[in-house]
N, C-alpha and C positions, 0 to 999 in steps of 0.2 A: 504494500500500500504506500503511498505515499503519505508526505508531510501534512497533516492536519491544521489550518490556518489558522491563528490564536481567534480564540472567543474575544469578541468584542471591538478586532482591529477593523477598522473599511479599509482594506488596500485600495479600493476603485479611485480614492482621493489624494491618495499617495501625490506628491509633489506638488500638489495644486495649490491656488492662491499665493496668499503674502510671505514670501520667507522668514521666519522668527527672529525675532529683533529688528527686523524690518521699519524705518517709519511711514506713517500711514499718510500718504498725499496731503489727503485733507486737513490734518489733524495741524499736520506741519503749519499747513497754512493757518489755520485757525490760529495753533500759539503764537502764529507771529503777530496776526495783526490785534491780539488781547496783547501782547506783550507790549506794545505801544502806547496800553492806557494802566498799565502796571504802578507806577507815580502816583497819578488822580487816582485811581484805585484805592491804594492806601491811603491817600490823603483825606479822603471822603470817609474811609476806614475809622480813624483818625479824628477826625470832627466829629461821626456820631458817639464815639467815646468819650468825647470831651462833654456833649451834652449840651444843656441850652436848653432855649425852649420849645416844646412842642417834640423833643426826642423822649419815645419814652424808656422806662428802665431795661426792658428788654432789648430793646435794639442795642442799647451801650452793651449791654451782656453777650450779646450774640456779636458785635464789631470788637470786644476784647477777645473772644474765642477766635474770632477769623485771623488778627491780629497774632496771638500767639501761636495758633498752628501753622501758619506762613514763617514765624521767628520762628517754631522751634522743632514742627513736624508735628504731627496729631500722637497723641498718646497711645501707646500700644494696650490691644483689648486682651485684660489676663481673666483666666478663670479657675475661680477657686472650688475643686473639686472634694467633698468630704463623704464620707461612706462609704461601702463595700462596694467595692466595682470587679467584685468575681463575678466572673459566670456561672451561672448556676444550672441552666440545662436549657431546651427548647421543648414546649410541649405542643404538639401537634395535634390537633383536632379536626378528624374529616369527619362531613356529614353527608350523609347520603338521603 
């Protein structure tokens, strides 16, 4: 017999599309021309932090957030796992 094809692979798609790591036309383009109001961006960032009148408290909350995940990178999501995480079996149930 021959070689049994792995479960789950599509050879049919083999090589097609974007090469991995590839940039994407579009995207490129996009960053450039947002890349241009990156300044004002933050500057406007900036002002609703500062507050004043008619901003309310949540937007300064949410222009501090945006503010330091730009400065620092967003915070990585941990989770804290407590209890027995054995396996303990599979029970199967057919009905007919």
């Amino acid at each position: 017999m021959g070689e049994q094809p792995k479960i789950g692979v599509n050879r049919g798609n083999a090589g097609k599309g974007r090469p991995k790591g590839s940039t994407n036309k579009a995207t490129a383009a996009i960053k450039e021309i947002a890349g241009q109001y990156t300044e004002q961006a933050v500057n406007t960032l900036v002002s609703i932090l500062a507050g004043g009148e008619g901003i309310p408290p949540a937007a300064q909350v949410a222009a501090a957030k945006e503010l330091l995940d730009r400065a620092h990178g967003k915070p990585g999501q941990s989770v804290d796992v407590n209890g027995n995480m054995a396996f303990t079996g599979l029970e199967v149930i057919v009905r007919r």
